[in-house]
C-alpha positions in Angstrom: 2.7 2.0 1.1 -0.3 2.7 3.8 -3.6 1.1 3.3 -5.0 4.4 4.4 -4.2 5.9 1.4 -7.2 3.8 -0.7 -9.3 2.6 2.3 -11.0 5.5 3.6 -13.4 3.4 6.4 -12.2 -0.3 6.5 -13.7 -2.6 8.5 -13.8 -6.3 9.3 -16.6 -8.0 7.0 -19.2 -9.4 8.7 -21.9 -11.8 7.7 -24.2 -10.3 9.8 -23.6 -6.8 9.3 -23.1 -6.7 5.7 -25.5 -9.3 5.1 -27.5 -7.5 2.9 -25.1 -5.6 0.8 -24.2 -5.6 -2.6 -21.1 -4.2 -4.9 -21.7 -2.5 -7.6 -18.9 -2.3 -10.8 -17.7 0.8 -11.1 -14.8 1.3 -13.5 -13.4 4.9 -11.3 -10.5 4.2 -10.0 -10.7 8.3 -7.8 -10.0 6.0 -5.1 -6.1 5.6 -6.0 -5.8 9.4 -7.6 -3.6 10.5 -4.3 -1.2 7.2 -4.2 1.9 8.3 -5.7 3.3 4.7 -5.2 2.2 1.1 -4.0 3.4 -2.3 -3.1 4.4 -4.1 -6.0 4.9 -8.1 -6.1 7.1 -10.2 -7.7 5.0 -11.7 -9.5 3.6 -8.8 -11.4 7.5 -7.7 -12.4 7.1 -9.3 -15.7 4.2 -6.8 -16.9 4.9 -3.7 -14.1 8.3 -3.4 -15.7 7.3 -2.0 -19.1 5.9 1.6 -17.9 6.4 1.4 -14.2 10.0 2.9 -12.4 10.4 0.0 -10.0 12.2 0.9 -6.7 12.7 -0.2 -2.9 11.8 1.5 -0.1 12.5 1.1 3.8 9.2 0.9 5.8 8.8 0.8 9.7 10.6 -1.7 11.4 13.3 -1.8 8.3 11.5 -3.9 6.6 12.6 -3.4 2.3 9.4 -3.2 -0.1 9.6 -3.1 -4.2 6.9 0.0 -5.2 5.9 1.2 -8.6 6.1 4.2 -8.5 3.0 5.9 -10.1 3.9 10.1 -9.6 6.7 12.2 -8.8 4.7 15.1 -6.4 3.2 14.6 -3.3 -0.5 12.8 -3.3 -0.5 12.5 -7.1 -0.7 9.1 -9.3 -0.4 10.5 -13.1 -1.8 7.1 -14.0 -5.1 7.9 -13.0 -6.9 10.8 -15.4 -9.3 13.6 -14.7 -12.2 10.9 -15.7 -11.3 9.1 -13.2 -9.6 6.3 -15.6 -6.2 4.1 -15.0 -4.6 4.7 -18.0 -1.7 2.6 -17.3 -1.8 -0.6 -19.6 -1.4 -3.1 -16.3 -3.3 -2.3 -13.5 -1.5 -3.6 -10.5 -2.7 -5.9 -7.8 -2.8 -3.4 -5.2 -5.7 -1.7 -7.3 -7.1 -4.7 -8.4 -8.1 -6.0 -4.8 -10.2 -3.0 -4.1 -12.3 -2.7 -2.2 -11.3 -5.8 -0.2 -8.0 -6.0 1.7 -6.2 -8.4 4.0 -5.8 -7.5 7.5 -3.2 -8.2 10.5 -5.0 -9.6 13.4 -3.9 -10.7 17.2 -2.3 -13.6 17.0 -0.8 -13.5 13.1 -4.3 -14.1 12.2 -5.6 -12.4 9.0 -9.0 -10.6 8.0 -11.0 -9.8 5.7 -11.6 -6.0 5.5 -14.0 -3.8 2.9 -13.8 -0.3 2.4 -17.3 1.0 3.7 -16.5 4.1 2.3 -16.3 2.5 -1.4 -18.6 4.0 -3.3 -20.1 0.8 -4.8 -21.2 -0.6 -1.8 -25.2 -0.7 -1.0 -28.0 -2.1 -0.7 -29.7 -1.8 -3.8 -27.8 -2.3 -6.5 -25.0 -4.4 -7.7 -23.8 -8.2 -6.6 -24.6 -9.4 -3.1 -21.9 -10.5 -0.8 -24.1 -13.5 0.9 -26.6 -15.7 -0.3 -30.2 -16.1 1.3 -28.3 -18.8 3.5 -25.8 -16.0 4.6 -22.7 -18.1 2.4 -20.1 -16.6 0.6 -21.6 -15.8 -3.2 -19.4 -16.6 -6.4 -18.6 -12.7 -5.8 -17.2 -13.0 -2.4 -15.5 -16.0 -3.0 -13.7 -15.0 -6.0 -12.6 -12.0 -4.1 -11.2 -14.0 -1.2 -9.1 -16.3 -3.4 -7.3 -13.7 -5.1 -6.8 -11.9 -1.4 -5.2 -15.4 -0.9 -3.0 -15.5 -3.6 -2.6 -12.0 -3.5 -0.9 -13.1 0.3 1.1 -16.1 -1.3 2.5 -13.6 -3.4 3.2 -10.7 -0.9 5.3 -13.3 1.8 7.1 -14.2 -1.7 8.5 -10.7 -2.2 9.1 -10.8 0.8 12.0 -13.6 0.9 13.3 -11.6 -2.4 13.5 -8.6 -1.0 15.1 -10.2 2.2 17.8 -11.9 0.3 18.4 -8.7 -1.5 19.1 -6.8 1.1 21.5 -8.9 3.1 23.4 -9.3 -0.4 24.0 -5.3 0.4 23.8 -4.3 -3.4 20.9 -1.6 -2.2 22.2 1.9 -2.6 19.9 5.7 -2.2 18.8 7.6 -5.5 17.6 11.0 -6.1 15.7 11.5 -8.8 15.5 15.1 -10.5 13.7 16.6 -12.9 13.8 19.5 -14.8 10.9 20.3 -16.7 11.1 22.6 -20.0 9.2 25.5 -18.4 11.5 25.7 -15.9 9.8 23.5 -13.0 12.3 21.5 -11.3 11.6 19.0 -8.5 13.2 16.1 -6.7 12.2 12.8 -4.9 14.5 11.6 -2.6 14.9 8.3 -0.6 14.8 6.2 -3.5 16.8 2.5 -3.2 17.9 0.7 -6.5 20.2 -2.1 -6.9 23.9 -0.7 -7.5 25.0 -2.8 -10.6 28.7 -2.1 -9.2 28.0 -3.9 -6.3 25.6 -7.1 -7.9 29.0 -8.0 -10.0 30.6 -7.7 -7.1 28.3 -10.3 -5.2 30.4 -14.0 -4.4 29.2 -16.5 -6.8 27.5 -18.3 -4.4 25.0 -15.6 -3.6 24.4 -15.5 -7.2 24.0 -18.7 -7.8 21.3 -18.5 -4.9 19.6 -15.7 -6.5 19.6 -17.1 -9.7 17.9 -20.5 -8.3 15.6 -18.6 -7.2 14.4 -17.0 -10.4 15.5 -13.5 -8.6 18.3 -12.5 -10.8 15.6 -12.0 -13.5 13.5 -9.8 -10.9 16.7 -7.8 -10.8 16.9 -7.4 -14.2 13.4 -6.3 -14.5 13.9 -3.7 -11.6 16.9 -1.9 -13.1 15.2 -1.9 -16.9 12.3 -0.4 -15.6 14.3 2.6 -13.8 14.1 4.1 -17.7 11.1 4.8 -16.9 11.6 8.1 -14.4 11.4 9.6 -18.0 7.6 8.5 -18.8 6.4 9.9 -15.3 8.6 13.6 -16.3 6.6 13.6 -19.6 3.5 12.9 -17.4 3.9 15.8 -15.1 4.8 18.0 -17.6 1.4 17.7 -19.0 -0.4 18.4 -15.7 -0.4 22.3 -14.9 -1.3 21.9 -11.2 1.3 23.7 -8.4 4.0 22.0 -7.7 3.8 20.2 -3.8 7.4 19.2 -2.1 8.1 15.9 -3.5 7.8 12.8 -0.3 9.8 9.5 -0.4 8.0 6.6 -1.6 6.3 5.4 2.0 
């Protein structure tokens, strides 16, 4: 999943330059209506599971990500209405960190990025990013500690995903749907874990998985592939065309 899809103008944050804005609350979420997937973390299994399909996907450089998957046509997250609202009961992390974001700097270094082009950015209204003194208010700083845990959390799903996929129990689904006015669509590229395969595993790899707590995340995952069914019903409620369906990116 892209950063490019939510952040429209990020840029570094600067406590010169953005001295003297603010952020206003604004309870749209129009900035996530085109994401038809995003990064989810371990962590947030426990609670994405119950309405989110949960799958893997290859990104560049082969590295394996776990996304919810939010739509089933191109640019289109049915979890986000024509008001504007998530109406989702979790709202993942990914969202929730918006419209900060954690970039990759020379040198492994990481940064601090806002979208300019958030809408609840100014100069007149709303909670100020700096003090008189130009520090970090309770805004800012709330906003870089969960950017920090949100990071603990990402290099954590990380190692699971690693360890998932040299275990090899990774294999490619297609989903299909076939809607009951005779719209029929498919999204390819899909990875899931291949039950066959998991039993399969030498007890010592599940063992290693289990110590880590990954077995359950497993368990999760496959539970919440029942869920392919919620999105159908979803589309089947929105009349727009149908676009040709991407993979999960």
């Amino acid at each position: 999943m892209t950063d490019s899809v939510y952040y429209e103008k990020p840029v570094l944050l600067d406590r010169v330059k953005h001295r003297n804005f603010r952020v206003k609350p604004t309870s749209s979420y129009a900035f996530a209506r085109k994401a038809n997937s995003l990064f989810i973390a371990a962590v947030e299994f426990p609670e994405a599971f119950k309405e989110y399909p949960i799958v893997f996907s290859r990104q560049a450089g082969g590295r394996l990500v776990p996304l919810a998957m939010l739509g089933l046509r191109a640019r289109e997250n049915l979890f986000v209405d024509g008001e504007e609202r998530w109406t989702g009961s979790y709202v993942p992390a990914f969202v929730r960190r918006y419209p900060f974001v954690l970039a990759e700097l020379a040198g492994n270094q990481l940064g601090v990025c806002i979208d300019e082009a958030f809408a609840g950015l100014n100069q007149a209204e709303g909670e100020p990013l700096f003090d008189d003194s130009g520090a970090d208010t309770p805004l800012l700083k709330n906003a870089l500690d969960f950017l920090g845990r949100y990071q603990q959390e990402y290099v954590r799903t990380d190692l699971f995903c690693q360890r998932l996929d040299k275990a090899g129990v990774l294999r490619e689904m297609n989903a299909k749907a076939d809607l009951v006015d005779g719209r029929s669509f498919t999204v390819g590229g899909l990875l899931v874990v291949d039950e066959a395969k998991l039993m399969a595993l030498p007890d010592a790899t599940v063992l290693e998985l289990f110590r880590a707590g990954e077995m359950h995340l497993v368990s999760m995952h496959l539970a919440s592939l029942s869920n392919m069914k919620k999105l159908v019903d979803r589309v089947a409620e929105r009349q727009s065309p149908i676009q040709p369906a991407p993979k999960p990116a």
